[in-house]
VOGU-3710 file (C-alpha; in Angstrom, 3 decimals, decimal comma):
1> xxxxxxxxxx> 4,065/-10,531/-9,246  2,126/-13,009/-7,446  5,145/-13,781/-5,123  4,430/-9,907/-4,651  0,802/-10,473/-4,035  1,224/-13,307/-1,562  3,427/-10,770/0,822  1,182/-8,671/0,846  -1,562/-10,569/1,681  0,537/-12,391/4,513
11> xxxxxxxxxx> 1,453/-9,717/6,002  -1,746/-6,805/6,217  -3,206/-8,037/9,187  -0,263/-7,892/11,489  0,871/-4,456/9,952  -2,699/-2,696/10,201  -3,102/-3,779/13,738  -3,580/-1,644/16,453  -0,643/-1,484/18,359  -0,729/-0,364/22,316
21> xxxxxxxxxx> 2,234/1,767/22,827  1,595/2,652/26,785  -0,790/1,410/29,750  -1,166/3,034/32,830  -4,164/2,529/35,210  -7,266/4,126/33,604  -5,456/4,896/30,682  -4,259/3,012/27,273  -2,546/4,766/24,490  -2,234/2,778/21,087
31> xxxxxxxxxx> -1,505/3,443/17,438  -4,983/2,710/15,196  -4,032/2,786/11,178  -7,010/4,225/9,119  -6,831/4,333/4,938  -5,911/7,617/3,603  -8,718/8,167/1,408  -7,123/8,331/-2,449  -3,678/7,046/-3,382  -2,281/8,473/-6,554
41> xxxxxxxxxx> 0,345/6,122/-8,598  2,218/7,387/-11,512  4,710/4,118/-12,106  7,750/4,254/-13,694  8,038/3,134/-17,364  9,849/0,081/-16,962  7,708/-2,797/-15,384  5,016/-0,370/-15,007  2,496/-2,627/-13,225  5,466/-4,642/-11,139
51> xxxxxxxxxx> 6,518/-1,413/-9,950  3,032/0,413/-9,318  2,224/-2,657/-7,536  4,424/-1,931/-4,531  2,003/1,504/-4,175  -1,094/0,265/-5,251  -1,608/-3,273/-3,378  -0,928/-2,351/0,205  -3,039/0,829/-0,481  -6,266/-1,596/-1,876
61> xxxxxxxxxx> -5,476/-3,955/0,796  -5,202/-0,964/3,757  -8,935/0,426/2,199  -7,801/3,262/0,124  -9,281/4,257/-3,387  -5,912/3,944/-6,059  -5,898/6,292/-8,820  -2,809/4,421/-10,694  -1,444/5,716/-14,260  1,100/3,643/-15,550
71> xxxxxxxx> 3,894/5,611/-17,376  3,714/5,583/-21,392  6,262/3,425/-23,675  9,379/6,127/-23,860  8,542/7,763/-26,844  11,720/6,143/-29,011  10,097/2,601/-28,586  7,581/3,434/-30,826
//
């Protein structure tokens, strides 16, 4: 997971850029990225927190709140 980690962290600040998408004289039209608010993660049950962290990083890293559940141990594990 830290390979994981180290993507993500590599590439935030180029991806949450604001990106100009037309110029004109007087005017300038770009593309500003603001967090959503809450992210909600249920992961699935297999690598729960591998998986979940492909939702719940870039969310944390983009200034969202996470609300992450990993999935219970399928019930004939137990």
């Amino acid at each position: 997971m830290l390979g994981r980690l180290d993507f993500f962290l590599e590439k935030t600040t180029a991806e949450l850029a604001d990106e100009t998408v037309h110029t004109e004289t007087g005017l300038v039209e770009k593309i500003r990225h603001e967090p959503l608010g809450v992210v909600a993660n249920i992961s699935a049950w297999n690598y729960p927190y591998f998986v979940g962290s492909n939702v719940f990083v870039p969310a944390l890293l983009a200034g969202n709140a996470v609300l992450y559940k990993p999935s219970n141990t399928p019930a004939s594990w137990a």
